[in-house]
Structures are given as C-alpha cells and as structure tokens.
Biopython code that builds the backbone (N, CA, C, O; Angstrom):
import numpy as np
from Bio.PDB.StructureBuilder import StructureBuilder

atoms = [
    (1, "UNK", "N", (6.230, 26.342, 21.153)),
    (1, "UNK", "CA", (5.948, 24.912, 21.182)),
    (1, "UNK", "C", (4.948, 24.581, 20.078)),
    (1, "UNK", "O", (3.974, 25.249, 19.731)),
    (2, "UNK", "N", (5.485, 23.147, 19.485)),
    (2, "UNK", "CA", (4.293, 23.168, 18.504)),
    (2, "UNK", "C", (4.296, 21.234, 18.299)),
    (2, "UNK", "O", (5.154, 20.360, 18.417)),
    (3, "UNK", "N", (2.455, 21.272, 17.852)),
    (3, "UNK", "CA", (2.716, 19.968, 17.753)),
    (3, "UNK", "C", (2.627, 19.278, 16.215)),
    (3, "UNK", "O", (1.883, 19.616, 15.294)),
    (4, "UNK", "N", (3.426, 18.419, 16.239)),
    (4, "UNK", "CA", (3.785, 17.883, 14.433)),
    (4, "UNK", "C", (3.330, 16.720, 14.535)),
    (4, "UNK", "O", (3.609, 15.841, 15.351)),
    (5, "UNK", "N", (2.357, 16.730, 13.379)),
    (5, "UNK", "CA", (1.339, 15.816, 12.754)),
    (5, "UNK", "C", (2.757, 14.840, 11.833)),
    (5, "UNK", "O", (3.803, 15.454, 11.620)),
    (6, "UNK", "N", (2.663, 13.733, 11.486)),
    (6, "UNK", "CA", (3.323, 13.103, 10.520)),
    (6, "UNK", "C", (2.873, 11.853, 10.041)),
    (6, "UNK", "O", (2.932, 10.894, 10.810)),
    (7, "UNK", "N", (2.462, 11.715, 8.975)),
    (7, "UNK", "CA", (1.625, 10.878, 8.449)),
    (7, "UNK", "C", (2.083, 10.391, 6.880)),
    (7, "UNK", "O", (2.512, 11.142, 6.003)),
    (8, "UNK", "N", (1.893, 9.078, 6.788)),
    (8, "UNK", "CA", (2.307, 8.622, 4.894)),
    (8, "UNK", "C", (1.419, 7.685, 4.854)),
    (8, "UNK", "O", (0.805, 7.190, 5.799)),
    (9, "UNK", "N", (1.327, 7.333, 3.240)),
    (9, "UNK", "CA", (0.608, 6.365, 3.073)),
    (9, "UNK", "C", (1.215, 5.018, 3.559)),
    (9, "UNK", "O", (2.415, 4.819, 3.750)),
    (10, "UNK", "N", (-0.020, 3.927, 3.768)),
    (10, "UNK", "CA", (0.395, 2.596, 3.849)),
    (10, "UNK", "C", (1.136, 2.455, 6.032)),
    (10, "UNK", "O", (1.701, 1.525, 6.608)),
    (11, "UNK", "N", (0.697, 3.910, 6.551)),
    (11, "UNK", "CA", (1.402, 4.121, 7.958)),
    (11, "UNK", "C", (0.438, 4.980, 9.001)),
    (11, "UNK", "O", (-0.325, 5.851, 8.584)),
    (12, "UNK", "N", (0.542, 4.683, 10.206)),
    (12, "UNK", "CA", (-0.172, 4.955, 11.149)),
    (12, "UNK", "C", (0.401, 6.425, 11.276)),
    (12, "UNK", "O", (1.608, 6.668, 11.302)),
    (13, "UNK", "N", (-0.776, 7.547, 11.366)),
    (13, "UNK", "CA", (-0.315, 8.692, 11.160)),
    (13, "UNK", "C", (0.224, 8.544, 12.933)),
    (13, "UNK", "O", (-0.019, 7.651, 13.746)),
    (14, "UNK", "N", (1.207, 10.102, 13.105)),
    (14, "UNK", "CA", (2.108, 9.705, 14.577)),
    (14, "UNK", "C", (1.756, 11.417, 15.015)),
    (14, "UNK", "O", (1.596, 12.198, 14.076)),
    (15, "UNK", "N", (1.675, 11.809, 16.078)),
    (15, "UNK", "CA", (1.759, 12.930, 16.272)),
    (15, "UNK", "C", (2.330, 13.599, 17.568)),
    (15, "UNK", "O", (1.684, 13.284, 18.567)),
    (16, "UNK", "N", (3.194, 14.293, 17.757)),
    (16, "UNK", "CA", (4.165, 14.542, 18.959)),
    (16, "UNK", "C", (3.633, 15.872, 19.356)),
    (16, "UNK", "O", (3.132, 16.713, 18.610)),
    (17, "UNK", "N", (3.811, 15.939, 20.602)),
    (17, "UNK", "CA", (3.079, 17.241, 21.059)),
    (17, "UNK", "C", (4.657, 17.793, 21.892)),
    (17, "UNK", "O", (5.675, 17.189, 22.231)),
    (18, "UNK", "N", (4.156, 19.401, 21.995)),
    (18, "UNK", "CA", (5.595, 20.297, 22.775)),
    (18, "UNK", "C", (6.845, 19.917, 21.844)),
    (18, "UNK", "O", (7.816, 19.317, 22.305)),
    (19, "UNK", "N", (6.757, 20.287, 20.572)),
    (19, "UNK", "CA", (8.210, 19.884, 19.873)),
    (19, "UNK", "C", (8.390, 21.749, 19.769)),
    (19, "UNK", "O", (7.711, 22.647, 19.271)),
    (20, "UNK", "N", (10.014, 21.662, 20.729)),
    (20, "UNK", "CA", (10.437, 23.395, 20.645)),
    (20, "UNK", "C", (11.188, 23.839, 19.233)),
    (20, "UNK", "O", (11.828, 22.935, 18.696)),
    (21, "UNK", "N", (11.183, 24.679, 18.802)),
    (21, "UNK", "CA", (11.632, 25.124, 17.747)),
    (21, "UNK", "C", (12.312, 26.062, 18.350)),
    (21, "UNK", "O", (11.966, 26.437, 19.470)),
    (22, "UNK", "N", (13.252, 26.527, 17.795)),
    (22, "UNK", "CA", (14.070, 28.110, 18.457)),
    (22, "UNK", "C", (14.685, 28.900, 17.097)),
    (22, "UNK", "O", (15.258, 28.277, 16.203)),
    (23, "UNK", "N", (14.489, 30.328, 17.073)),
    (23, "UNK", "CA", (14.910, 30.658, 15.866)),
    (23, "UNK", "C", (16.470, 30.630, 15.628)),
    (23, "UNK", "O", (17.280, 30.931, 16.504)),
    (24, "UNK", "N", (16.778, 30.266, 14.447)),
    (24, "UNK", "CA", (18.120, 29.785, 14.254)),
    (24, "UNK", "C", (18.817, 28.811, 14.747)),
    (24, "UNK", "O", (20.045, 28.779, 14.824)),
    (25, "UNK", "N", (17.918, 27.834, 15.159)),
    (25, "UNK", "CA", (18.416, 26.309, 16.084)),
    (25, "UNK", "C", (17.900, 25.459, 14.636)),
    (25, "UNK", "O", (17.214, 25.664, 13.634)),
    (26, "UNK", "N", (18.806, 24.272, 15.325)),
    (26, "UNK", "CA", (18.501, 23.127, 14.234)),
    (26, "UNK", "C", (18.293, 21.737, 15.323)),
    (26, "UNK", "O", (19.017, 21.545, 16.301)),
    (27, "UNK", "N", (17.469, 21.093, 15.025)),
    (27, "UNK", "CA", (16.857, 19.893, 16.088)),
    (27, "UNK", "C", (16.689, 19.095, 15.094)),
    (27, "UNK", "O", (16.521, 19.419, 13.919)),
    (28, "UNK", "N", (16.739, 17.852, 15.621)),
    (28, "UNK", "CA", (16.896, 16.460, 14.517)),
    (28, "UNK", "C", (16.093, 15.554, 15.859)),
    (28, "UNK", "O", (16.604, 15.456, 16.975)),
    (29, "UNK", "N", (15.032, 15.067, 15.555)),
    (29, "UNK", "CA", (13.899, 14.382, 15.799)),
    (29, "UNK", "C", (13.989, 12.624, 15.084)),
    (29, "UNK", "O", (14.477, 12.351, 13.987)),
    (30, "UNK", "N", (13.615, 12.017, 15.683)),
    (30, "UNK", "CA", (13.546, 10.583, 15.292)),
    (30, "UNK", "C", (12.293, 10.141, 14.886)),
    (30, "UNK", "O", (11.598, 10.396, 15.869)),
    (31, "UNK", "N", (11.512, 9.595, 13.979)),
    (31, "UNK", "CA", (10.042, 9.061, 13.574)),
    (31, "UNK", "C", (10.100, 7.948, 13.566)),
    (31, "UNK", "O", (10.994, 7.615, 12.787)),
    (32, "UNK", "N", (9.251, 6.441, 14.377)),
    (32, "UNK", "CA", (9.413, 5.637, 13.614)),
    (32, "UNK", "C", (7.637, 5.236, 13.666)),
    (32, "UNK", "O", (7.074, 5.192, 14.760)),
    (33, "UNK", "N", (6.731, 4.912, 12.137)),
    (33, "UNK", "CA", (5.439, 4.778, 11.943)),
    (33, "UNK", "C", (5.669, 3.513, 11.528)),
    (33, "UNK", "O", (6.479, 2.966, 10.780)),
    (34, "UNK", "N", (4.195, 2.987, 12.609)),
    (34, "UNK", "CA", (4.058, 1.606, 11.940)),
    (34, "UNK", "C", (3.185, 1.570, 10.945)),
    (34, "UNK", "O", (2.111, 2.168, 10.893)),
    (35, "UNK", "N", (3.885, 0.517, 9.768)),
    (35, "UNK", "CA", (2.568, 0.142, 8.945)),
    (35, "UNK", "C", (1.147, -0.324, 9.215)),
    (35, "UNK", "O", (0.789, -0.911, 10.236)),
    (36, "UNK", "N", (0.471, -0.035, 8.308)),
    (36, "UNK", "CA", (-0.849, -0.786, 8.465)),
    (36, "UNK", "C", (-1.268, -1.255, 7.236)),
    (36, "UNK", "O", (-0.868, -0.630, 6.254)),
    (37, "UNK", "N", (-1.955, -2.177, 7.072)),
    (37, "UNK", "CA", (-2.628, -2.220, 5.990)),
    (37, "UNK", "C", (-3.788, -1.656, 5.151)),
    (37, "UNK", "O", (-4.806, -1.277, 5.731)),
    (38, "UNK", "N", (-3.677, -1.580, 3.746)),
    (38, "UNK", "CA", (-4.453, -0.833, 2.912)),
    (38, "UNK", "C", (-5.153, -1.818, 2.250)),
    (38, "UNK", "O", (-4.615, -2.753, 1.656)),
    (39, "UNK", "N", (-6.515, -1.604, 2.349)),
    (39, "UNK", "CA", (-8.012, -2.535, 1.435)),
    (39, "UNK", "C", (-7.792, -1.654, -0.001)),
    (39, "UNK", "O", (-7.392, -0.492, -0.067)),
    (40, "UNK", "N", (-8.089, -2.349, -0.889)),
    (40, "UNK", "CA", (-8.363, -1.363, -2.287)),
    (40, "UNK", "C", (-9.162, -2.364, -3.079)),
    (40, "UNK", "O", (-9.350, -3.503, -2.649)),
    (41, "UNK", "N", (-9.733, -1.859, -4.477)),
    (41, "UNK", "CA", (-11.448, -2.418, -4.492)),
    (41, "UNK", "C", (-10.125, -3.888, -5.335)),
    (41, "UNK", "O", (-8.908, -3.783, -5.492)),
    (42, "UNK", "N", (-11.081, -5.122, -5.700)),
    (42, "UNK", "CA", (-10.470, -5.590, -6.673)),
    (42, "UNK", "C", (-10.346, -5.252, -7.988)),
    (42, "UNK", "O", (-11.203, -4.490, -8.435)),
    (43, "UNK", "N", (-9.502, -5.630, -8.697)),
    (43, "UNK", "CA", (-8.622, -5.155, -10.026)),
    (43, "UNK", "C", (-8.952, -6.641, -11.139)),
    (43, "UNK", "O", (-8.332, -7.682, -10.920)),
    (44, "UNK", "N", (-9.875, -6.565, -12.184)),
    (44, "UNK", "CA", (-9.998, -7.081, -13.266)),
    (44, "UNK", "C", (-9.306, -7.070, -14.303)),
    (44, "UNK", "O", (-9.628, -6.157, -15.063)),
    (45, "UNK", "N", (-8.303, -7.846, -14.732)),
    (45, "UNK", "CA", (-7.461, -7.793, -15.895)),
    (45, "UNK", "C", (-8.130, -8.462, -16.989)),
    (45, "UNK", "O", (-8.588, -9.604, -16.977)),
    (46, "UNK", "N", (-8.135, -7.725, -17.821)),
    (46, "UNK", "CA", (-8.545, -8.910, -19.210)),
    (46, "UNK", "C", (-7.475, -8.199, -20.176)),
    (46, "UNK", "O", (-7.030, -7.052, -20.186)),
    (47, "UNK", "N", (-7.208, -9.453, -21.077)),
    (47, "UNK", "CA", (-6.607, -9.165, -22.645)),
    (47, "UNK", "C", (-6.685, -8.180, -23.310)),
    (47, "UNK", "O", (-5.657, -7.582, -23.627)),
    (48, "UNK", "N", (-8.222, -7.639, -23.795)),
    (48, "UNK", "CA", (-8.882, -6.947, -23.997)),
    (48, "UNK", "C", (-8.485, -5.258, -23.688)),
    (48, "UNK", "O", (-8.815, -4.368, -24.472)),
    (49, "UNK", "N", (-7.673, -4.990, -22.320)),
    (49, "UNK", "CA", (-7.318, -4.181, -22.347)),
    (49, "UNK", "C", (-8.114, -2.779, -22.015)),
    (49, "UNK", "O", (-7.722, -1.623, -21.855)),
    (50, "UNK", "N", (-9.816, -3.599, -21.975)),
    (50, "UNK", "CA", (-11.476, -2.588, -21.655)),
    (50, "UNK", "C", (-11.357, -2.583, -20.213)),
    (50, "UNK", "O", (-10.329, -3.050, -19.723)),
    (51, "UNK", "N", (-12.725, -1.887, -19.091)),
    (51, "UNK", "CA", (-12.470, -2.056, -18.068)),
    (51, "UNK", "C", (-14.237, -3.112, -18.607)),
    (51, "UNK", "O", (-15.088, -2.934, -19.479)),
    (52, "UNK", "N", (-14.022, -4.211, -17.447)),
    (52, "UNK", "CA", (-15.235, -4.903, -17.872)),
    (52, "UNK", "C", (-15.945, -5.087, -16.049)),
    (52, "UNK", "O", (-15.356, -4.609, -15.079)),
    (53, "UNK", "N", (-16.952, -5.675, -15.971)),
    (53, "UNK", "CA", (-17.439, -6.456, -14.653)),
    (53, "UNK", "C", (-16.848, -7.417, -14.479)),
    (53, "UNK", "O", (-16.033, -7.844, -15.297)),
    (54, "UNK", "N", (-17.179, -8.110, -13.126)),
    (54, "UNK", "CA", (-16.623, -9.645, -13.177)),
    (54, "UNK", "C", (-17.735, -10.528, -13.906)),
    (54, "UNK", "O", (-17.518, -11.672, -14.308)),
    (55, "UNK", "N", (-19.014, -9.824, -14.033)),
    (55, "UNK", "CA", (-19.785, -10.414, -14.701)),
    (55, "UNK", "C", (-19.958, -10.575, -16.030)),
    (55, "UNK", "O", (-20.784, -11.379, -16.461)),
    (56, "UNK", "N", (-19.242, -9.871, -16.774)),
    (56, "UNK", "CA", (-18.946, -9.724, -17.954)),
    (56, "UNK", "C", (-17.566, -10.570, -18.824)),
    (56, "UNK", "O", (-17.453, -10.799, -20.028)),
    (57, "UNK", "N", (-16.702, -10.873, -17.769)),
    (57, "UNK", "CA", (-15.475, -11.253, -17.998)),
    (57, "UNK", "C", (-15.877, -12.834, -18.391)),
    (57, "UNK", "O", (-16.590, -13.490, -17.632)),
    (58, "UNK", "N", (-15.371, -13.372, -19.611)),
    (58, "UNK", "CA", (-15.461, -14.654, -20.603)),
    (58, "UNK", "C", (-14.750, -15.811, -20.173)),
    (58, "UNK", "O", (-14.967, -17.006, -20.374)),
    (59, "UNK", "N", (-13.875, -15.229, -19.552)),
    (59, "UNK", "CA", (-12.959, -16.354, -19.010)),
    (59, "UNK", "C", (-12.440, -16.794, -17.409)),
    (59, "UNK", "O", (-12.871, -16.137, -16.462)),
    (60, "UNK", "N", (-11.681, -17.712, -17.223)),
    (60, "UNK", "CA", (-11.876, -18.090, -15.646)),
    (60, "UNK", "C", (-11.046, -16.821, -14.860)),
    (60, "UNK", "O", (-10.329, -16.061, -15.511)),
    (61, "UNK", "N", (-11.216, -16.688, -13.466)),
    (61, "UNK", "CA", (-10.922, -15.511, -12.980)),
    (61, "UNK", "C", (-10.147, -16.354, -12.090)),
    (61, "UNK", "O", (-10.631, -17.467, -11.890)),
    (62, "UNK", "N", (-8.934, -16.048, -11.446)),
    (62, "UNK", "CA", (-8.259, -16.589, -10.902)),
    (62, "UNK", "C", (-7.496, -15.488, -9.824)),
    (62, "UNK", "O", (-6.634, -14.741, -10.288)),
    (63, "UNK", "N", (-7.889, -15.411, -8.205)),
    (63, "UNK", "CA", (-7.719, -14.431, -7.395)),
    (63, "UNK", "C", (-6.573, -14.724, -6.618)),
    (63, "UNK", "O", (-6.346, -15.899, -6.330)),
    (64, "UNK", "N", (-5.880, -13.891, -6.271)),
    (64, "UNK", "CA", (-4.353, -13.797, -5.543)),
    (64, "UNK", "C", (-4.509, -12.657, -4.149)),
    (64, "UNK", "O", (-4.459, -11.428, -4.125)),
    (65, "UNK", "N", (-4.684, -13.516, -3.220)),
    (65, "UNK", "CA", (-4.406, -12.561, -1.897)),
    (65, "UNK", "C", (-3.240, -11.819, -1.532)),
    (65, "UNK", "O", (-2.133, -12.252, -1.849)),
    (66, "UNK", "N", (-3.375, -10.671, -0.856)),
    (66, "UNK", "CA", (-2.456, -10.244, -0.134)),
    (66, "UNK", "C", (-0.959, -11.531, 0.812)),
    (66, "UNK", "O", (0.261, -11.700, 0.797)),
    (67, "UNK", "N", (-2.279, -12.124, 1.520)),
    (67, "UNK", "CA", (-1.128, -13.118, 1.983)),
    (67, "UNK", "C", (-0.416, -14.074, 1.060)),
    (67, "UNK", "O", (0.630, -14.508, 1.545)),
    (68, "UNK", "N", (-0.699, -14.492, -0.085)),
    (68, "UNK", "CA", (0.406, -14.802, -1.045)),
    (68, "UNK", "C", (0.955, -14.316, -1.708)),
    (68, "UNK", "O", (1.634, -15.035, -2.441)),
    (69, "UNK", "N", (1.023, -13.200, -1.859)),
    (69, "UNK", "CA", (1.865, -12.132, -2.441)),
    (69, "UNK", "C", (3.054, -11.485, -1.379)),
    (69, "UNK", "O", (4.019, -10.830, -1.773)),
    (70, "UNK", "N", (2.747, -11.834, 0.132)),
    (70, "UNK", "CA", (3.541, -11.318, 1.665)),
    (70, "UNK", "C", (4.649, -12.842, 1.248)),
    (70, "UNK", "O", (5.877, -12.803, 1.171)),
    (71, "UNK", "N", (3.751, -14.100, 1.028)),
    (71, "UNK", "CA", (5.018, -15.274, 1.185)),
    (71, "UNK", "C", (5.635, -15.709, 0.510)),
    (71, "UNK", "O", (6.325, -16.623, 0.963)),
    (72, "UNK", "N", (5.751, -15.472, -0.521)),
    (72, "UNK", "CA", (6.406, -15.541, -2.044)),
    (72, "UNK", "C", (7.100, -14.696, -2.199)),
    (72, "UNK", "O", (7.979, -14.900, -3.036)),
    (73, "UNK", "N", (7.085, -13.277, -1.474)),
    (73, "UNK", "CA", (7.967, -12.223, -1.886)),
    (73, "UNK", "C", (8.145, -11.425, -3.011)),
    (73, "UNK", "O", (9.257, -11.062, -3.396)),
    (74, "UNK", "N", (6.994, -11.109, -3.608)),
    (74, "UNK", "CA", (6.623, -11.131, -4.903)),
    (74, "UNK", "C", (6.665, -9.156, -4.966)),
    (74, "UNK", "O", (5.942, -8.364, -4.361)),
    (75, "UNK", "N", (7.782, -8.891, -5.924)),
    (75, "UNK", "CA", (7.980, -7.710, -5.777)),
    (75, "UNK", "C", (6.913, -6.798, -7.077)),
    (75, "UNK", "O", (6.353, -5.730, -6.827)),
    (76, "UNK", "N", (6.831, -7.518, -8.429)),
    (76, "UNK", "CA", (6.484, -6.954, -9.402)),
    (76, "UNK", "C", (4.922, -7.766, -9.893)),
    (76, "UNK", "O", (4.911, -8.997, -9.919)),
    (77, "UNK", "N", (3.976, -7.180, -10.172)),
    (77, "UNK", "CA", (3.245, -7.604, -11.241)),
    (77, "UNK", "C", (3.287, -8.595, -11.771)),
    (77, "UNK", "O", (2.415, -9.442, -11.576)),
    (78, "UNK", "N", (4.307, -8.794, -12.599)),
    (78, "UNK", "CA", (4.537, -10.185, -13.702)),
    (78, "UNK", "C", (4.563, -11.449, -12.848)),
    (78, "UNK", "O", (3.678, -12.298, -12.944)),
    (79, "UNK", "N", (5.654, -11.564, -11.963)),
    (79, "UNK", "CA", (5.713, -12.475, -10.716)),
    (79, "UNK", "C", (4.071, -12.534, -10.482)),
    (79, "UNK", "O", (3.385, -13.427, -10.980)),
    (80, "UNK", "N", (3.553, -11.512, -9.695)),
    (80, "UNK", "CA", (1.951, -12.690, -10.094)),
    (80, "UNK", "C", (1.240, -13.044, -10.702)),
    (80, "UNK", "O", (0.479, -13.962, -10.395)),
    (81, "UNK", "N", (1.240, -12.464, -11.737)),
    (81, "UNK", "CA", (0.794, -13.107, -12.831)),
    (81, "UNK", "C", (1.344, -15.026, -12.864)),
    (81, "UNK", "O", (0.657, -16.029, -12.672)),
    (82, "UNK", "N", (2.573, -14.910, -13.132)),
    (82, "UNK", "CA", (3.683, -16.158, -13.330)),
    (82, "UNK", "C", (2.642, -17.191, -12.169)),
    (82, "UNK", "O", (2.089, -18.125, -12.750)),
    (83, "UNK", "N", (2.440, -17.119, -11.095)),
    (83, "UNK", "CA", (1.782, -17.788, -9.941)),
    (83, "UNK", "C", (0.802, -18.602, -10.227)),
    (83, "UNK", "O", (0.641, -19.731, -9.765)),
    (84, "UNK", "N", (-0.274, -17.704, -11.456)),
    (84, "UNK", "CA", (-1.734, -17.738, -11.892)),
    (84, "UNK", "C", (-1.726, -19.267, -12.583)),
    (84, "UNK", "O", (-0.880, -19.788, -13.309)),
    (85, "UNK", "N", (-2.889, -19.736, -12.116)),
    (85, "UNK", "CA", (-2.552, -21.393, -13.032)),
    (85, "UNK", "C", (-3.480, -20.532, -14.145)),
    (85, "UNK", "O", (-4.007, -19.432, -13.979)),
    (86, "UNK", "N", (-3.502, -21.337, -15.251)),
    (86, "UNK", "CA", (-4.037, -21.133, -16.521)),
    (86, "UNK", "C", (-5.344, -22.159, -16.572)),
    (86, "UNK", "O", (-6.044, -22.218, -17.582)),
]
sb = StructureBuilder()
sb.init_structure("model")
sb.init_model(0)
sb.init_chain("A")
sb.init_seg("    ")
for serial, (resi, resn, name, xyz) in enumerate(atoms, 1):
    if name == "N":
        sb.init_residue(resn, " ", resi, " ")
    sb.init_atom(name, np.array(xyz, "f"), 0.0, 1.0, " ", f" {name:<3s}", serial, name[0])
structure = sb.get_structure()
C-alpha cells in the first residue's frame, strides 16, 4: 500500500492514501485538482527594455488585474497590452 502525493503548479496539491500496487498489475486511477490562484510580484515594462523601479519609470503606468484579464479572455500578452489606454 502506498500513498501518492500529486501536485502541479497553479493546483491544490491532492493526496490519496492505501493506493495498492501489485507486481505486474496495471491500475488506472482518476485525479481531478482544483485550481487555485497564484500572487506573483508586479511586472514593469518599459521601452527601454532595462529592469527599472516604479519609481524610476518616466512615464504613466497603467495596471491590469487578474480579473480583467479572467473577463476579456485574454489569452496572450499583446491582447493586454491592446486594452492599455495610452
């Protein structure tokens, strides 16, 4: 008997206890992990192409949440960018 840890990013790790193994058996198991959400620091883009502060940055800063990026459906990068007023 053994118990299997299963875990990914962006998912609630899951862990099953008493899963039998038998030598020369084959068992097919079902997983289903819920997501969770991931914090990560904010991300400064400039032209420039440097890594700068926000205190350092010359021009207006214009911030995009998670939740508008969930309702827009916004699969790539550029798409938010496109969003950004100028």
């Amino acid at each position: 008997m053994y118990s299997l840890n299963v875990s990914r990013v962006g998912y609630k790790a899951h862990t099953i206890d008493k899963v039998e193994i038998t030598s020369g058996g084959t068992s097919s198991l079902n997983i289903f992990l819920s997501p969770v959400e991931i914090e990560i620091d904010k991300i400064n883009v400039t032209a420039t192409k440097t890594e700068t502060t926000l205190k350092q940055t010359p021009s207006s800063i214009s911030i995009v949440n998670s939740d508008e990026i969930k309702n827009k459906n916004i699969l790539t990068f550029d798409e938010v960018l496109d969003g950004v007023q100028e």
